[in-house]
N, C-alpha and C positions, 0 to 999 in steps of 0.2 A: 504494500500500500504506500511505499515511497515514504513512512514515518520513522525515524531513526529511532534506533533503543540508545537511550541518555543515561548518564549516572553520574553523579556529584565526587569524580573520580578523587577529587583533594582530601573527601571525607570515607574514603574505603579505607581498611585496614584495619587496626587494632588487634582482636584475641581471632578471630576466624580468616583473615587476611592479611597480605602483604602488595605491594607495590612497588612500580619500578618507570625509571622515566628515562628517554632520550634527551638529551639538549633539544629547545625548538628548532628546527629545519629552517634554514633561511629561504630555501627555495620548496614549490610542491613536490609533492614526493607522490609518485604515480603506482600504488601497489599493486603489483595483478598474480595471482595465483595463492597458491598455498605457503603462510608463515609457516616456520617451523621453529623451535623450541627445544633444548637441551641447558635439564636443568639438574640437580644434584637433591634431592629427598634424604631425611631420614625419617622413616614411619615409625608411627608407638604401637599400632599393631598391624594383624596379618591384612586387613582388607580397609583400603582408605580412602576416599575420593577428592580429588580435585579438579576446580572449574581455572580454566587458564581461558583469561580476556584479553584483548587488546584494543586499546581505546584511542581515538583521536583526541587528544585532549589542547584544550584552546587556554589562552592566559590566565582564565578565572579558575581552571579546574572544571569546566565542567568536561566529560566525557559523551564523545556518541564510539557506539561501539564498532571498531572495526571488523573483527572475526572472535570466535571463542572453540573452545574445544574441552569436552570433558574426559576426566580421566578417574577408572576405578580400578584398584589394585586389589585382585583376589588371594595370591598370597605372597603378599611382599614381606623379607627379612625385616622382623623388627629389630630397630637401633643400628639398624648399618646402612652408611652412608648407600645410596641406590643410583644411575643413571637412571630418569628418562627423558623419551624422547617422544614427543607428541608434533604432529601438524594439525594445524588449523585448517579451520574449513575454510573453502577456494571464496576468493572475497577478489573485488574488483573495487578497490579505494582511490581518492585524492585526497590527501594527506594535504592543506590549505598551509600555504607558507608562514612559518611565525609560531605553531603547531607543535605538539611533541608526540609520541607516540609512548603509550602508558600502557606495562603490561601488569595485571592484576592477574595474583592466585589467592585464593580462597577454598575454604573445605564447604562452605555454606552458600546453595543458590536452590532454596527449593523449590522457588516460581518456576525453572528448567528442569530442573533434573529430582529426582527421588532420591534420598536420603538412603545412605547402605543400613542397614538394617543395627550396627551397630556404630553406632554415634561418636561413641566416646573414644575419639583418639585424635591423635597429634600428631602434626607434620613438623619438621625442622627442615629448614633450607638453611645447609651451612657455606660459609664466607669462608672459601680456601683457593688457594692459588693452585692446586691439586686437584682443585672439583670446579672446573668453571663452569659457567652460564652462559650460553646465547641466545639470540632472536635471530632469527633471517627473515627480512621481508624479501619478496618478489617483486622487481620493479623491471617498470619499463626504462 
């Protein structure tokens, strides 16, 4: 219906998420295809779900959303550091000059997705030079 999905991307995070920002683009940024994502987990138990967003996000914070992808872990090593590796769904963006591009993880989106059956567990993304993180956008 040509309505963007919005989110007040400045005020996401806290105990069910985290975030992540580009410098603004000085120039547009023309995305086409599938973002991809590699990032480093440690799960508190065997089965965990995460929602990975990426957001166009403009000066004030507010977010329209570029692509998202969800991800459920049936039986991931608890306490050990884990790769993975997710693509986003196939998105056709312009990225407006001035712009950042904001990627959001979260364990909690139950307007999308259904809640794994057991609730009570904890992700860590750890900060090592060992375990790095990236984004790929697709661009023209």
């Amino acid at each position: 219906m040509g309505v963007p999905v919005v989110a007040p991307v400045a005020l996401i995070g806290g105990q069910n998420g985290i975030k992540y920002h580009t410098a603004a683009y000085p120039q547009p940024l023309q995305i086409r295809g599938n973002p991809q994502l590699d990032i480093w987990i440690v799960p508190s138990a065997p089965e965990v779900q995460l929602q990975f967003h990426l957001y166009d996000t403009d000066a004030l914070g507010l977010g329209k959303l570029i692509s998202h992808v969800p991800l459920t872990l049936h039986e991931a090593e608890v306490g050990v550091p884990q790769r993975v590796a997710v693509e986003f769904f196939t998105t056709s963006y312009d990225l407006p000059a001035g712009h950042r591009v904001s990627l959001v993880v979260d364990t909690e989106n139950s307007l999308l997705y259904q809640r794994p059956e057991n609730t009570d567990f904890q992700v860590q993304i750890p900060y090592r030079i060992l375990l790095p993180a990236s984004v790929y956008l697709p661009r023209l």
